[in-house]
GUGUNU-694562 format. One line per 4 residues: their letters; for each residue x, y, z of C-alpha. Coordinates in steps of 0.25 Angstrom, whole numbers, plus 5000, padded with zeros to 4 digits. Layout:
<nodes>
a	X Y Z ~ ...
</nodes>
This chain:
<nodes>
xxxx	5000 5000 5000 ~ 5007 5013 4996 ~ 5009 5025 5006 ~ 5011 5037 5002
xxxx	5015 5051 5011 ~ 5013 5064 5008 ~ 5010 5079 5015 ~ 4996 5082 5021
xxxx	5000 5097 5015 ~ 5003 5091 5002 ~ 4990 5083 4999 ~ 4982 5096 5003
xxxx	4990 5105 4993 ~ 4986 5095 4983 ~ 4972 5092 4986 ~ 4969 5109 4988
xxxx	4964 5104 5002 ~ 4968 5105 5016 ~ 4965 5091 5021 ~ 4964 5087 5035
xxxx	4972 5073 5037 ~ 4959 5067 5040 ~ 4952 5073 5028 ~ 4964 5066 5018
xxxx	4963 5053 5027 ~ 4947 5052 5022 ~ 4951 5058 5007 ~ 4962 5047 5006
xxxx	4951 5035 5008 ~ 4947 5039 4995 ~ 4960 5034 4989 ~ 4960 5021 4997
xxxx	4972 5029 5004 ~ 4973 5030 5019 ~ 4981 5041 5030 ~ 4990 5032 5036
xxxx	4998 5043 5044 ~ 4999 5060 5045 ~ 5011 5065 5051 ~ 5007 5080 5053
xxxx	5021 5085 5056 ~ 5026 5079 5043 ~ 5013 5084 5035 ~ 5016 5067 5030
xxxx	5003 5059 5028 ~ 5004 5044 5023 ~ 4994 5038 5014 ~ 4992 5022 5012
xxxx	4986 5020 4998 ~ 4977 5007 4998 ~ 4974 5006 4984 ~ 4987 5003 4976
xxxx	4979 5004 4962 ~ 4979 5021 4965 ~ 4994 5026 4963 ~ 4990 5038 4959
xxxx	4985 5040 4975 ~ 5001 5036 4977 ~ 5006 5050 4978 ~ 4998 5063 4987
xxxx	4995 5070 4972 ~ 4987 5057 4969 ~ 4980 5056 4983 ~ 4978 5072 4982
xxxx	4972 5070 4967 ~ 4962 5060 4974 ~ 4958 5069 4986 ~ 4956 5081 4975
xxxx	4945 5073 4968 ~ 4938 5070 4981 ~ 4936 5082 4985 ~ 4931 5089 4972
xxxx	4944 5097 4970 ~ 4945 5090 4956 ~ 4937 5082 4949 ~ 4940 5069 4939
xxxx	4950 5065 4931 ~ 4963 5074 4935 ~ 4969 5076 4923 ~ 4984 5079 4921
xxxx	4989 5090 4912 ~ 5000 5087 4904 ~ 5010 5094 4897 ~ 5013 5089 4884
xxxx	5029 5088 4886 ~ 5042 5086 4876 ~ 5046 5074 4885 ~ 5050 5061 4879
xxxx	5054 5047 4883 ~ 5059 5038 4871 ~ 5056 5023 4876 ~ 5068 5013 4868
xxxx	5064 5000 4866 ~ 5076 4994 4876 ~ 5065 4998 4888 ~ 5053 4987 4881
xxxx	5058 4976 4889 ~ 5063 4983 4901 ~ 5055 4993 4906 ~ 5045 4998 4893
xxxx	5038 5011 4899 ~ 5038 5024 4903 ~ 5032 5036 4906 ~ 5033 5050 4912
xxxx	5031 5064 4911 ~ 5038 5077 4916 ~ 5034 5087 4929 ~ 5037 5100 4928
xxxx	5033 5114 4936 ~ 5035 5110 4951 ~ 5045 5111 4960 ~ 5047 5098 4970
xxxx	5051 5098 4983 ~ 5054 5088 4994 ~ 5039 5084 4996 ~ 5034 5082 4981
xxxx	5048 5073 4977 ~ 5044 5065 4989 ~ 5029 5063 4982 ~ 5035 5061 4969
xxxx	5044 5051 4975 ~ 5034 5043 4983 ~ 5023 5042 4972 ~ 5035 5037 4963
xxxx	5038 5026 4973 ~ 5025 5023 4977 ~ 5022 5021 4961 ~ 5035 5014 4959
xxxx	5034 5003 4970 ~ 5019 5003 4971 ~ 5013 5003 4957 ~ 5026 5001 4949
xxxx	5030 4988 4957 ~ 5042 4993 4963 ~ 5046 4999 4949 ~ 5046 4987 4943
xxxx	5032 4991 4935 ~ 5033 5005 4936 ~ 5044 5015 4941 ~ 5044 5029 4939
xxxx	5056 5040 4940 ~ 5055 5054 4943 ~ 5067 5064 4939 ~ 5071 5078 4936
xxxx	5066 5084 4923 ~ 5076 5094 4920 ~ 5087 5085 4920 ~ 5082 5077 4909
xxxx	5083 5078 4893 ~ 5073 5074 4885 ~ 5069 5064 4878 ~ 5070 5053 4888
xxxx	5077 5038 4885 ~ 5070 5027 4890 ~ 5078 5014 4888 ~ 5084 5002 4891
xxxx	5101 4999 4893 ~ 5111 4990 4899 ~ 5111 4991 4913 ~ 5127 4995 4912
xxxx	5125 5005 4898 ~ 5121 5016 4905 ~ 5127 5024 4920 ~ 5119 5036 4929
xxxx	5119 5040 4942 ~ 5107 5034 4949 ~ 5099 5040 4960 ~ 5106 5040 4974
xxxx	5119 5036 4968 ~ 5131 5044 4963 ~ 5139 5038 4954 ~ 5135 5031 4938
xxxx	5128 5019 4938 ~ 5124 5008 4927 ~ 5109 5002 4927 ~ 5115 4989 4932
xxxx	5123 4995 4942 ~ 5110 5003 4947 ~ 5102 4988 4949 ~ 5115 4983 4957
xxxx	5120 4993 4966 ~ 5108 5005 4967 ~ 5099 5003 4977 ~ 5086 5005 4967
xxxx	5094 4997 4957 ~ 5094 4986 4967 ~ 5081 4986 4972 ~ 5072 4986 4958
xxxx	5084 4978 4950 ~ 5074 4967 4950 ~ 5065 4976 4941 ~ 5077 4975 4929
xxxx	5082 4962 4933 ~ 5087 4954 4919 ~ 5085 4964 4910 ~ 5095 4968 4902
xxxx	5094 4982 4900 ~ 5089 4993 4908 ~ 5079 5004 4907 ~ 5085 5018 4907
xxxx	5079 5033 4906 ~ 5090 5043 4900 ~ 5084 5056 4894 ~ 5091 5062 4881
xxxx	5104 5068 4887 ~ 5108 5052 4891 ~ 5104 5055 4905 ~ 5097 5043 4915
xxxx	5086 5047 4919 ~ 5085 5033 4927 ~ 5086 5020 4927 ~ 5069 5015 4929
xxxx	5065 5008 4938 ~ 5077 5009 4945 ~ 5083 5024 4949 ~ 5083 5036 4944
xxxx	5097 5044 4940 ~ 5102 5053 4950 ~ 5103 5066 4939 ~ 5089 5066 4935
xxxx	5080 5055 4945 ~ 5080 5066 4957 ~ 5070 5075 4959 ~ 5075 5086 4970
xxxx	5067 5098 4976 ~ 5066 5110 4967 ~ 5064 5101 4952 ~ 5052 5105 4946
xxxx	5052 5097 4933 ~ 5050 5081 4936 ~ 5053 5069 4925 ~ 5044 5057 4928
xxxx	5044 5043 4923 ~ 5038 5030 4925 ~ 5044 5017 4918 ~ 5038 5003 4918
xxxx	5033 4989 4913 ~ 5019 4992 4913 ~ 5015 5006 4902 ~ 5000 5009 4912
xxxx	5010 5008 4923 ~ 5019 5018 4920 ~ 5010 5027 4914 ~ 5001 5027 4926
xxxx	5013 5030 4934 ~ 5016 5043 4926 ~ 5003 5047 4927 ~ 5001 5046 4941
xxxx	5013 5054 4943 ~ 5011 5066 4933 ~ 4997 5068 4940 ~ 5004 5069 4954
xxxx	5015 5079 4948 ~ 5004 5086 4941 ~ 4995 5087 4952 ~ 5008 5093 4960
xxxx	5007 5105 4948 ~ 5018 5099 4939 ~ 5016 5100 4924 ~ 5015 5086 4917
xxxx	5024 5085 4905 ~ 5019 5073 4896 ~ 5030 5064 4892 ~ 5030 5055 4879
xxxx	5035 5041 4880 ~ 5040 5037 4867 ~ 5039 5021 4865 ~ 5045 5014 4851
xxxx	5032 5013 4847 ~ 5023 5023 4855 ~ 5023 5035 4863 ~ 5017 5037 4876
xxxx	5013 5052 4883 ~ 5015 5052 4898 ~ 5009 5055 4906 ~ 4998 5047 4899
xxxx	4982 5048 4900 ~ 4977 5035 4900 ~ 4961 5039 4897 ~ 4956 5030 4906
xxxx	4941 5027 4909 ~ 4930 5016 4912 ~ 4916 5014 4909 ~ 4909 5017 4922
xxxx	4893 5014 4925 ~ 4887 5023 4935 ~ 4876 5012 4937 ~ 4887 5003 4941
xxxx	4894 5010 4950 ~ 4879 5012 4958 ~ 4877 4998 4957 ~ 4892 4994 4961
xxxx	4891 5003 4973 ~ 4876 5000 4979 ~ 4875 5015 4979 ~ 4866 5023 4970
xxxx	4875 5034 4966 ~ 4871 5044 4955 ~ 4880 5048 4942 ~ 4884 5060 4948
xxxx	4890 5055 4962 ~ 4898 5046 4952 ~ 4902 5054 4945 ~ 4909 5062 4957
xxxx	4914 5050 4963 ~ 4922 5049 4949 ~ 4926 5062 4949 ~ 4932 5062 4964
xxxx	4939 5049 4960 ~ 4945 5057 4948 ~ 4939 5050 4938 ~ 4932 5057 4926
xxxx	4918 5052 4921 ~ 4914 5054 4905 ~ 4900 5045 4902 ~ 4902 5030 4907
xxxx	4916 5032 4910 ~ 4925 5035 4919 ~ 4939 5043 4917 ~ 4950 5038 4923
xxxx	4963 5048 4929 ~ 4975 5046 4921 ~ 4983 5042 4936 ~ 4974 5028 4938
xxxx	4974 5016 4930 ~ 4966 5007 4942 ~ 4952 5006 4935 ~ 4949 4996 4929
xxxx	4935 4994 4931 ~ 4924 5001 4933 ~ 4922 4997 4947 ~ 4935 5002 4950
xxxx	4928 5017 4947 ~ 4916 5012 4956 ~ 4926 5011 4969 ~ 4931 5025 4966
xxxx	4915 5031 4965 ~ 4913 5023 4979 ~ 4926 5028 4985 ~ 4924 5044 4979
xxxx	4909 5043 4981 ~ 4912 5037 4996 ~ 4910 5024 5002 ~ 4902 5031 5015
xxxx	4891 5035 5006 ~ 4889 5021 5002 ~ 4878 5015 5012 ~ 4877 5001 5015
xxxx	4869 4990 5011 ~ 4863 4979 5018 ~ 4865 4965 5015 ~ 4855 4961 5005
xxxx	4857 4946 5006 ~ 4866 4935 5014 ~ 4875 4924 5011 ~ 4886 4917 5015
xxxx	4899 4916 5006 ~ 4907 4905 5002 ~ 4918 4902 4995 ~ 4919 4896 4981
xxxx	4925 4881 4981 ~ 4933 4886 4971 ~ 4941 4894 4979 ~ 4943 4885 4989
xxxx	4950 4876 4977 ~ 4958 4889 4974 ~ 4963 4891 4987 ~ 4968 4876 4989
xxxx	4975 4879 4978 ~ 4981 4890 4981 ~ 4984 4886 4995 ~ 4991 4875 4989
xxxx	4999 4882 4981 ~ 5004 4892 4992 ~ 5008 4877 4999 ~ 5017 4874 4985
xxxx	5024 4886 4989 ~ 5018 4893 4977 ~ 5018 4910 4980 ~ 5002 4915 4976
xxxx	5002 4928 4969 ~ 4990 4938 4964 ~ 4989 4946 4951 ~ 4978 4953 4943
xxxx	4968 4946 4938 ~ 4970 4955 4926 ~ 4983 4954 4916 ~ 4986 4956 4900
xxxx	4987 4949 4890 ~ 5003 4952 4889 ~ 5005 4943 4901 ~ 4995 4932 4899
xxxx	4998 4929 4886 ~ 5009 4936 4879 ~ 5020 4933 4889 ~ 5014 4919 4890
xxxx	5016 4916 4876 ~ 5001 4913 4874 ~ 4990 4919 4867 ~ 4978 4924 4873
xxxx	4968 4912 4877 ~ 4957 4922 4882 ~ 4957 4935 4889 ~ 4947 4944 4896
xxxx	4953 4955 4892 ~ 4948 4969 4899 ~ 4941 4981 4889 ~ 4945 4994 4895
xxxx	4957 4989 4901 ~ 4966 5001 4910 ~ 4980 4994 4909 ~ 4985 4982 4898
xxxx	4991 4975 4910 ~ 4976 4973 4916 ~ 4971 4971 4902 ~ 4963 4957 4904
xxxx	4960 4946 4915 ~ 4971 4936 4917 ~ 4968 4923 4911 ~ 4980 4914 4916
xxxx	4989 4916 4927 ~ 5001 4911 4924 ~ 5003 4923 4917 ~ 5002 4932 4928
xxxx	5011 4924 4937 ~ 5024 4926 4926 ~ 5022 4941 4928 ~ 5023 4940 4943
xxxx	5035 4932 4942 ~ 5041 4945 4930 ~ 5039 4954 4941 ~ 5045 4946 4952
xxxx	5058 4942 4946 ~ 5066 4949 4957 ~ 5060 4939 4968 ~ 5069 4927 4969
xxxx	5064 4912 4964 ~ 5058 4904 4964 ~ 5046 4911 4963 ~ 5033 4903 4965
xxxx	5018 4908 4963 ~ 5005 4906 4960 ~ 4992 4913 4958 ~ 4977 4909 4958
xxxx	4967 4917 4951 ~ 4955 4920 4942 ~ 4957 4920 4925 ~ 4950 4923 4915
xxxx	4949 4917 4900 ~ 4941 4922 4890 ~ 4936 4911 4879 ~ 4929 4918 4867
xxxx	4916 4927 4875 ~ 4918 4918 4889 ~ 4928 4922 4899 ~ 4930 4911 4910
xxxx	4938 4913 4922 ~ 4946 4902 4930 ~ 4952 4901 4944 ~ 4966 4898 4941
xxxx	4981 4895 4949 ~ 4994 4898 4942 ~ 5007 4894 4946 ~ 5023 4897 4943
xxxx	5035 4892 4949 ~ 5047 4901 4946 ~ 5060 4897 4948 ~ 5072 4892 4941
xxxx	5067 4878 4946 ~ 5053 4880 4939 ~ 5049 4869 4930 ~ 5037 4859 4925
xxxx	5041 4852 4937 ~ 5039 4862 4949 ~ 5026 4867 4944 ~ 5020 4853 4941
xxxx	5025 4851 4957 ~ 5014 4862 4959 ~ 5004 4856 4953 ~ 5006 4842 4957
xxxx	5005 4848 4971 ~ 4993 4857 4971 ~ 4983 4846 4961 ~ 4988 4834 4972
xxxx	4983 4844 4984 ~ 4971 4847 4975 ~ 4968 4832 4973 ~ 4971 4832 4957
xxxx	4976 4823 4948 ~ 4981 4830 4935 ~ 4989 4828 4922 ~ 4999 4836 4914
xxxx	4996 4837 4900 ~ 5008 4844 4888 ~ 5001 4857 4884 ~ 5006 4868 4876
xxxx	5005 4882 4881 ~ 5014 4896 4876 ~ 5017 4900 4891 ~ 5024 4887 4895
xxxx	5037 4878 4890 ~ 5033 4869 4881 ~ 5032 4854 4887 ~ 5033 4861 4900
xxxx	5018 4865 4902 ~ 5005 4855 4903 ~ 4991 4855 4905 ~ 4985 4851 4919
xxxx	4972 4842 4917 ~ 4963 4838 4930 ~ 4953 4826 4926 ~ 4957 4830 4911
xxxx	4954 4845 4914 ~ 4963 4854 4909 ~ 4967 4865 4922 ~ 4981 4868 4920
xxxx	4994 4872 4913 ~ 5007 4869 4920 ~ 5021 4870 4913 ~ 5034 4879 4913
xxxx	5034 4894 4907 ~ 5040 4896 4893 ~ 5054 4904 4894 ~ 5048 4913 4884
xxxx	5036 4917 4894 ~ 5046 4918 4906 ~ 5052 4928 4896 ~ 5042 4937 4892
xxxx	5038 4938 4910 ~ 5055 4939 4911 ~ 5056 4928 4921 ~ 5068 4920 4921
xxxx	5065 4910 4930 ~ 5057 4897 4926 ~ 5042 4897 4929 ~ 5032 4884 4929
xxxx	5018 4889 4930 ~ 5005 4882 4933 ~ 4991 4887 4931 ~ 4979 4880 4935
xxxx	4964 4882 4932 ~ 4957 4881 4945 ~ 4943 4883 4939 ~ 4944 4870 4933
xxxx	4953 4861 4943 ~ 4941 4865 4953 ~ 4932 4861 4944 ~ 4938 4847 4946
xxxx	4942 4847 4959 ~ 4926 4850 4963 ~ 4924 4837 4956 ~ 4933 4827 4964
</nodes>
């Protein structure tokens, strides 16, 4: 949960208000935030943020932004002027396999001092570590403007080519030498780890700029009381990721009265303007939201609901702000109206009906099974139920066998329901290839396969054993152990299949049902996840092994 600090004075400069402590206690529920402490002598107050989905609540300008909307000092979609600027980045292929995206802008107009670098420097945090993954998805940099040349380089070397002063050091050093003996270099080396070249930011004059996602050059990547013009980037694996992250950014230095200076990223084969606006919006129902609520709340209360939670409303639908990327359904607008038209002024029911509840058979079975497999010393993960066709099938070396794909999708990596999980265990171990082996896990959950106009979802279990050790062997070792518990008898049928080694991978009949595929990963799907080590994998349908166990 992310905590953030920030000065009481500060807040009510921002928001045009002086508020009592108490009165920004019961404004912050609104953002799922809570006071956890005000130290009056400092003029320090602390801020737990519940929801990790908001990061734009991460820094006092977004809470503020928040806090304006409630009480009617603005109203809607905030809208952030930008200054069309001559600023480029030229993005060399080298970065594709690296590190691929970036974005930024430039902040000009305002003076910092002690205070707002500290701001700037604990949303950059909070957004690196939180939301970026501890830089590995996202990392952003922040430098001083007028020390740079235009038009910036953003590419990929060997890690000895090229030498710069990095931050907090005085003396030259080489990319390799930063991931060896700095201390930031230590700590994130695991991001880089194996590659063979590095990404590097230089602007036109051949200066470093930085060394992303690992530290900044001491020239240019310190910002120091009395600058006034601010160069902000943001670099990662994921395009929404990154952009989202400029975006939050430029509205916080915007709202701090800096002028936003756009940015364009120039790609080999597109360009991209940041900060970007991403034009979002969602069909809404206002009869559904009456009906979702149990409250009988008229268009125009609404419609001021959505305009306290800075949205803007044009028909059916509603306008999201450029700084969120979290709706994905209409329901999720529907909790903001509650929270914005109040919970307290929704009355409550009586209960209509009684029952007792009870638990499918079903689950029981799943939980057996994944009781078992904890006892198999098998690790048990969680991941989203939604996923894209990139992972599932593309890096899988298959072709699509049928996908529920979503129509107004917010984000290409939430672009449809997962439909094997196998999948989604590989890219776990891509982003955990700095935790030693062997490394074990497992994951029970719902899929989804679309076949012509009907979509069927199953109850499934997947497995993967990683370790030099991993073979045919150890993961039919798993099976033979969780089908004796279970009281099966089963049989391995050859198969063919794109994801695993051929004559390494069969097909698992129960009483000649077909309900499982069980082999080793081809190299070139290890490959395309870059992980080195061996993987065996296993994934059951449990739909239809229930279906036979409920008939022994």
């Amino acid at each position: 949960m992310p905590t953030i600090t920030f000065s009481l004075k500060d807040i009510q400069k921002l928001v045009g208000k002086n508020l009592t402590i108490e009165e920004l206690s019961a404004l912050l529920e609104f953002g799922k935030c809570e006071l956890e402490d005000y130290q009056k002598d400092e003029d320090e107050v602390t801020v737990s943020l519940g929801d990790t989905n908001l990061p734009y609540l991460w820094s006092v300008e977004g809470i503020a932004r928040m806090i304006k909307g409630i009480l009617g000092k603005e109203k809607g979609c905030p809208k952030l002027k930008t200054a069309k600027g001559p600023y480029k980045i030229l993005v060399d292929p080298s970065v594709a396999k690296v590190r691929p995206y970036i974005a930024a802008f430039v902040a000009k107009g305002c003076k910092v001092d002690d205070y707002l670098i500290k701001q700037i420097v604990q949303l950059q945090e909070k957004l690196c570590e939180s939301y970026g993954r501890r830089r590995d998805k996202l990392a952003l940099g922040v430098y001083k403007y007028d020390k740079i040349k235009f038009p910036i380089h953003y590419k990929a070397t060997h890690p000895t080519s090229t030498s710069f002063i990095p931050l907090d050091f005085k003396k030259e050093m080489t990319q390799q030498e930063i991931l060896e003996d700095h201390p930031k270099g230590r700590e994130y080396a695991w991001i880089l780890k194996d590659q063979k070249k590095l990404p590097l930011l230089v602007d036109d004059s051949k200066e470093v700029l930085s060394f992303p996602p690992i530290i900044n050059s001491a020239l240019t990547g310190k910002i120091e009381p009395g600058d006034e013009n601010i160069f902000v980037e943001a670099t990662g694996t994921d395009m929404d990721s990154v952009l989202l992250a400029i975006n939050i950014f430029a509205y916080a230095l915007s709202d701090r009265g800096f002028e936003i200076n756009s940015v364009e990223v120039k790609y080999q084969k597109k360009k991209v303007v940041t900060p970007a606006s991403f034009d979002d919006s969602i069909k809404i129902n206002f009869a559904n939201v009456r009906k979702m609520l149990g409250v009988d709340i008229n268009d125009a209360e609404i419609r001021k609901s959505l305009e306290k939670a800075r949205y803007d409303t044009a028909k059916d639908s509603v306008l999201i702000p450029d700084y969120r990327r979290d709706i994905l359904h209409e329901v999720d607008v529907v909790e903001d109206i509650a929270i914005f038209f109040g919970y307290d002024r929704i009355k409550e029911s009586r209960l209509s009906s009684y029952s007792l509840g009870e638990t499918y058979p079903l689950v029981h079975f799943i939980d057996k099974v994944r009781e078992l497999l904890i006892g198999l010393s098998v690790h048990e993960i969680i991941s989203p139920i939604l996923s894209n066709k990139e992972i599932l099938y593309n890096k899988m070396n298959l072709k699509d066998f049928g996908t529920v794909e979503i129509e107004n999708m917010m984000s290409e990596t939430y672009s449809v329901l997962r439909s094997w999980l196998i999948p989604l265990l590989l890219d776990f171990l891509s982003k955990n290839k700095h935790v030693e082996y062997p490394q074990n896990i497992f994951e029970q959950g719902l899929v989804s396969v679309r076949d012509v106009d009907e979509v069927y979802d199953y109850e499934r279990v997947a497995v993967v054993l990683c370790s030099e050790k991993s073979d045919f062997t150890k993961i039919k070792k798993v099976l033979n152990a969780l089908f004796l518990a279970l009281g099966l008898e089963y049989k391995i049928e050859e198969a063919a299949h794109g994801s695993f080694i051929e004559g390494r991978v069969g097909r698992v009949s129960v009483a000649g049902k077909k309900v499982a595929y069980i082999g080793e990963m081809h190299p070139s799907v290890l490959q395309n996840f870059g992980i080195e080590a061996p993987v065996a994998a296993l994934e059951i349908n449990l739909t239809e092994l229930f279906s036979l166990v409920g008939k022994k």
